[in-house]
C-alpha positions as CSV (number, residue, x, y, z in Angstrom):
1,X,135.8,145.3,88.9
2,X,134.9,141.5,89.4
3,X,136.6,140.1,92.3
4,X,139.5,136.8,92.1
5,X,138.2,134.0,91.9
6,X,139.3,131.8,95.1
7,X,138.9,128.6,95.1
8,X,141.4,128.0,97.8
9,X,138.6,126.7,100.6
10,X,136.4,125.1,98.1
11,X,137.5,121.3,99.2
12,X,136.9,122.9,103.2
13,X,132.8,124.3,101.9
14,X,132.4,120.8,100.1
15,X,133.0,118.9,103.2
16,X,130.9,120.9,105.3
17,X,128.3,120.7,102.7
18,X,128.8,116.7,103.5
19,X,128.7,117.1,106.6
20,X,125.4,118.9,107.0
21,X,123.8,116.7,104.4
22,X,124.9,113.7,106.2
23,X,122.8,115.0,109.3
24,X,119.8,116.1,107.7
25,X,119.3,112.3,106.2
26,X,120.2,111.2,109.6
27,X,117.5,113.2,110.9
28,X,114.8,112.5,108.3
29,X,115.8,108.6,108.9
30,X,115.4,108.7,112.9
31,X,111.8,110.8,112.2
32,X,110.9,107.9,110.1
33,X,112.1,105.2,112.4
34,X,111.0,107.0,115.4
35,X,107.4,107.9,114.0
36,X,106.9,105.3,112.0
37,X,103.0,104.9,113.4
38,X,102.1,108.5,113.6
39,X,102.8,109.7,110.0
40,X,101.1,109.7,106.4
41,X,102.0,107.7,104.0
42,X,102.3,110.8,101.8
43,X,104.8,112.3,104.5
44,X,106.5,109.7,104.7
45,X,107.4,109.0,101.0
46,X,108.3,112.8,100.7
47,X,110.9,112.1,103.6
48,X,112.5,109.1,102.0
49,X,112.3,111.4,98.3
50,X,114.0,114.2,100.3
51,X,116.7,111.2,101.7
52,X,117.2,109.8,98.1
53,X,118.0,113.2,96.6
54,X,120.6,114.2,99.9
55,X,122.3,110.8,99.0
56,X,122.5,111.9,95.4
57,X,123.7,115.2,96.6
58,X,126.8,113.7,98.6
59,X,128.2,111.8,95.8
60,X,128.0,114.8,94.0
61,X,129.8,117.1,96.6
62,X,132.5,113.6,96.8
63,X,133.1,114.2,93.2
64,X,133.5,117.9,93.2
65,X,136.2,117.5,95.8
66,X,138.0,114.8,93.7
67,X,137.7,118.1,90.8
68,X,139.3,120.6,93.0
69,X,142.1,118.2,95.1
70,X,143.1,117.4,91.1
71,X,142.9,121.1,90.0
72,X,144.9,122.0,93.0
73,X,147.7,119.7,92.2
C-alpha cells in the first residue's frame, strides 16, 4: 500500500534547498574571485554555467514555496 502523501515540511525542504544552493554559488563565486589567475578559461566558464543554473534553481525553489504556502491555506 502507497504511503500519504505529506506535504506538510515541504515549504521547511524548499528553504533548505535555498539555503544550500545559496552557498554552493557563494562558493563557486569566491573560487573564481579568489583564483582568478590560476584557472582555465574552460574551468572557469563551467563555474559561472554551474552559478547561472543554481540562480535559476532558486527562483524555482521561491516559486514552489509560493505553490505550497497557497495550497496550505
Amino acid at each position: 500500500m502507497a504511503k500519504p502523501d505529506d506535504r506538510s515540511d515541504n515549504v521547511q525542504k524548499l528553504s533548505k534547498h535555498i539555503s544550500n544552493t545559496i552557498q554552493n554559488f557563494r562558493e563557486g563565486q569566491d573560487y573564481l574571485s579568489e583564483h582568478a589567475d590560476e584557472i582555465s578559461g574552460t574551468e572557469k566558464q563551467q563555474i559561472e554555467d554551474k552559478n547561472k543554473k543554481r540562480l535559476k534553481s532558486i527562483e524555482g525553489f521561491r516559486e514552489e514555496i509560493k505553490d505550497e504556502k497557497s495550497d496550505q491555506q
